[in-house]
C-alpha positions, 0 to 999 in steps of 0.5 A: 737909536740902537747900534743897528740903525746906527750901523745901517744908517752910517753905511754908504751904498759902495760899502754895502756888499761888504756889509751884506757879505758880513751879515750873511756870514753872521747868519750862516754861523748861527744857522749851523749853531743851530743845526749843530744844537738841533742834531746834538740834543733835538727837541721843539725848541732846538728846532724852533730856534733852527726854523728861525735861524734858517727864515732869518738867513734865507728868508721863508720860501728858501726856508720852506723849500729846504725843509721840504727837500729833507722831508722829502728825503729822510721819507724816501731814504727811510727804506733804504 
């Protein structure tokens, strides 16, 4: 068994708002690790890895929707 499941099967369900809370900031420091490097030196595995990053943190339609809205933006503010 890996610490994961360890961790995951030792955690009551009282103490699982603290452990999301931890996850979720493990997951937002690596989405800006990721953007950070992706903005630094871009390239398809910068982004890839952000992609991934981001499907892990917030899951593929938050994801989708975020990556749309900035696609969307970076057209329309190309003019201005």
């Amino acid at each position: 068994m890996d610490g994961a499941q360890e961790i995951a099967l030792g955690v009551w369900p009282d103490d699982m708002a603290g452990v999301r809370a931890e996850l979720l900031a493990a997951g937002i420091a690596q989405v800006r690790a990721r953007a950070h490097r992706y903005v630094e030196k871009p390239g398809e595995a910068a982004w890839h890895e952000l992609v991934e990053a981001l499907t892990r943190t917030y899951g593929d339609s938050e994801t989708y929707e975020l990556l749309r809205a900035v696609e969307i933006h970076s057209r329309t503010s190309e003019g201005r």
